[in-house]
N, C-alpha and C positions, 0 to 999 in steps of 0.2 A: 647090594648094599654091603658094605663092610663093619663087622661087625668091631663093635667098642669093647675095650676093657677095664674096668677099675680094678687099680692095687690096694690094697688096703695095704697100711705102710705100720698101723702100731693097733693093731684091732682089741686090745686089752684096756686102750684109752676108751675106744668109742663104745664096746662092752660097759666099761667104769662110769659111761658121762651117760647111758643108759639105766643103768642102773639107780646114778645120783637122783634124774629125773623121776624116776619110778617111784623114789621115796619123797624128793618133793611136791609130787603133785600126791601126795596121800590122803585120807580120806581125814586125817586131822588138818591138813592145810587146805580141803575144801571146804571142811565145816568153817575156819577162819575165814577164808574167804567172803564165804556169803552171810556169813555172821558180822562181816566189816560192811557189806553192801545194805543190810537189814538194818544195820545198826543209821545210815544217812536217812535212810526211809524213819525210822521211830523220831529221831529229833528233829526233823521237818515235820511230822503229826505233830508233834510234842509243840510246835509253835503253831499250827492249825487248828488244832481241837478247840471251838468254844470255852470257853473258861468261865466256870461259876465261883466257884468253890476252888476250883486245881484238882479238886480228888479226879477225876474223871481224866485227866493231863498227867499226873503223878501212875495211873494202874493202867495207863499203854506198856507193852513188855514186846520184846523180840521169841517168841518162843522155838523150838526146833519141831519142825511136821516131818516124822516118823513116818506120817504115812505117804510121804509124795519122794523122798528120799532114798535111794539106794544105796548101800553103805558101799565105799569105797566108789560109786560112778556118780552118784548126783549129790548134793545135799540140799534140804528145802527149810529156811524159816520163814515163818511169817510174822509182821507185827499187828499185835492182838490187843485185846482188853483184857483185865481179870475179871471176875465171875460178880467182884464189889462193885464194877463198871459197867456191868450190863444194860445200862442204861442209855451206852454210847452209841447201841447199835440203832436206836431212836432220834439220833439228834445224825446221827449217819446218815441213814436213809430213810426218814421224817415217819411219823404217822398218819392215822386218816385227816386228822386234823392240824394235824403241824407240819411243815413245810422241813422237806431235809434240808439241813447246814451240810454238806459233806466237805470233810477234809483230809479222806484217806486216798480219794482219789488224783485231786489237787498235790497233795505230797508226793505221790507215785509220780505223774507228772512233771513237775517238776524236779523231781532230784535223781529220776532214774538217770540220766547221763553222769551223774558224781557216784552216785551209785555201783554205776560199772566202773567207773576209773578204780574204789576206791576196791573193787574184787579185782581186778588187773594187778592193782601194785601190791596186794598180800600175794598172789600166785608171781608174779613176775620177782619178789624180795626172795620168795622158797625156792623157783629156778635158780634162779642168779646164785642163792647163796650155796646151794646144789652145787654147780655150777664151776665156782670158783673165780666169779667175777660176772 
């Protein structure tokens, strides 16, 4: 077999368009990312949650988990309740006597495919504008 050669013809460009990269996928354009993905997830809960009152619909939040997150390789939020909501985890996954309403699972379900679009087009905006088109 006859062996192939590649010339590299400007290696300071493909060094430079390495580099661009390196800075756009950073670990501030991952938190973006999956901050934009969590963010489709909480306003599909936001229209699922049971509604009495609204307090329970108003103290859903996106928070950042520290603990599932790697700084600079992964990052992880989840959408949560505050601590004045606690009561959601009841009407979540029901009691001995109450039947669950669940609607965090229903939300996932449905909007995970927008979801990832919506983490594709903040990393694919930080490539590209990397990039230079």
């Amino acid at each position: 077999m006859a062996k192939k050669s590649m010339v590299m013809e400007n290696p300071a460009a493909l060094t430079a368009g390495l580099r661009a990269l390196e800075l756009a996928v950073s670990e501030s354009t991952l938190r973006k990312a999956t901050l934009a993905g969590a963010r489709v997830f909480l306003a599909e809960e936001k229209i699922r949650v049971p509604v009495k009152t609204g307090k329970g619909r108003d103290n859903l939040i996106v928070a950042y988990d520290s603990e599932r997150s790697l700084p600079g390789v992964s990052s992880s939020y989840i959408v949560t309740w505050t601590k004045e909501a606690y009561y959601l985890r009841f009407i979540e996954y029901g009691k001995s006597k109450v039947a669950a309403q669940p609607f965090k699972r229903p939300a996932y379900e449905a909007k995970k495919t927008e979801a990832a679009a919506a983490v594709d087009e903040v990393l694919n905006a930080a490539i590209n504008g990397a990039s230079g088109g």
